[in-house]
C-alpha positions as CSV (number, residue, x, y, z in Angstrom):
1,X,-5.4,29.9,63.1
2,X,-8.5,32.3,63.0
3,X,-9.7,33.4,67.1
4,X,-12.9,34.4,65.9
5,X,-13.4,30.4,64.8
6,X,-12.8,28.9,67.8
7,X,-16.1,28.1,69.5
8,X,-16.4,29.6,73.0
9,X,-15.9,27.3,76.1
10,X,-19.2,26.8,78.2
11,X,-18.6,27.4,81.9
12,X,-17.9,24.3,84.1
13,X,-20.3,23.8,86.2
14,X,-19.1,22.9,89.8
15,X,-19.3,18.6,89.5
16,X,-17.2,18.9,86.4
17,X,-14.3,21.6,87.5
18,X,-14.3,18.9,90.7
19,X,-14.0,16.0,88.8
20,X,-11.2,17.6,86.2
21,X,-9.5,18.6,89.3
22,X,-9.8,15.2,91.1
23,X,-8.9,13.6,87.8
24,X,-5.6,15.0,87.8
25,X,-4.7,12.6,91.1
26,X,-7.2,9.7,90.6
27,X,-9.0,8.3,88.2
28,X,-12.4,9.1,88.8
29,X,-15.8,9.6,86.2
30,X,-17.9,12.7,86.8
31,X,-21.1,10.1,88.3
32,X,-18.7,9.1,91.0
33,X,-17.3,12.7,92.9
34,X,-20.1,12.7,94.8
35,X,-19.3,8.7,96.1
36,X,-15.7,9.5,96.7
37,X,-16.5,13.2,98.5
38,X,-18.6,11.2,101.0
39,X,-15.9,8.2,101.5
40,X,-13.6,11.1,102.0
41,X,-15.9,12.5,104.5
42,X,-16.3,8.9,106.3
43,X,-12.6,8.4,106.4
44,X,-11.8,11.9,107.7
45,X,-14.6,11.9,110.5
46,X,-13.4,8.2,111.5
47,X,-9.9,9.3,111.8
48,X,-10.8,12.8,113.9
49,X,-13.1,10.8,116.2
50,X,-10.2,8.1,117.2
51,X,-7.9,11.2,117.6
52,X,-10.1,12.7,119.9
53,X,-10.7,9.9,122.5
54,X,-7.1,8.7,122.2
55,X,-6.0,11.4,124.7
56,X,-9.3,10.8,126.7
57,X,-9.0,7.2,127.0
58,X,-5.3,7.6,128.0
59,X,-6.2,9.9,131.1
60,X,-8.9,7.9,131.9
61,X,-6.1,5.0,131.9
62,X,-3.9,7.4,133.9
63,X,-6.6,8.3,136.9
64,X,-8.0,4.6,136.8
65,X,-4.4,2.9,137.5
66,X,-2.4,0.9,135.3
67,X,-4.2,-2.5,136.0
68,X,-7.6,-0.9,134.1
69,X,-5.3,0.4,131.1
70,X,-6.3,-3.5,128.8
71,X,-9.8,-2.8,129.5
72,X,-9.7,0.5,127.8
73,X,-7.7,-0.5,124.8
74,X,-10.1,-3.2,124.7
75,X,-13.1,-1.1,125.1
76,X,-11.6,1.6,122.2
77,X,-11.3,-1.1,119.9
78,X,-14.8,-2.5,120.4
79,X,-16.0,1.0,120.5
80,X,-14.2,1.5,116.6
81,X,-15.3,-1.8,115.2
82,X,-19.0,-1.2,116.1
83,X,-19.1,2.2,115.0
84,X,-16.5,2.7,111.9
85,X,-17.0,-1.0,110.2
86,X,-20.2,-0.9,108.0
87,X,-21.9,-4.2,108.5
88,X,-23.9,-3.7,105.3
């Protein structure tokens, strides 16, 4: 085979090395990396936040006494359902 035949590559731009790269794990068409980088996003902030106030809550639960400890729980799980769950 001849080198000099072979047409040269174009560059990538950035959306399609990304969606190559994703492609390899998921199945995923170049219109939807920008859909699945922001779920990503969701899903990672949602996580962070309840890892954050998990240790707060639990002191809270510690300094307020053991009989309050429900009412936090409670008041975490309200707290998620109203802030993570898209009512769209």
């Amino acid at each position: 085979m001849n080198e000099s035949s072979a047409a040269p590559r174009p560059a990538d731009t950035g959306k399609e090395w990304l969606s190559r790269l994703i492609g390899r794990v998921v199945e995923v068409r170049p219109t939807e990396v920008s859909a699945l980088g922001w779920s990503w996003l969701y899903i990672f902030a949602v996580l962070s936040s309840y890892y954050i106030m998990r240790p707060i809550r639990d002191q809270m639960g510690v300094a307020g006494g053991v009989n309050k400890v429900q009412w936090l729980f409670l008041g975490t799980l309200a707290a998620m359902l109203l802030l993570d769950v898209p009512l769209w």
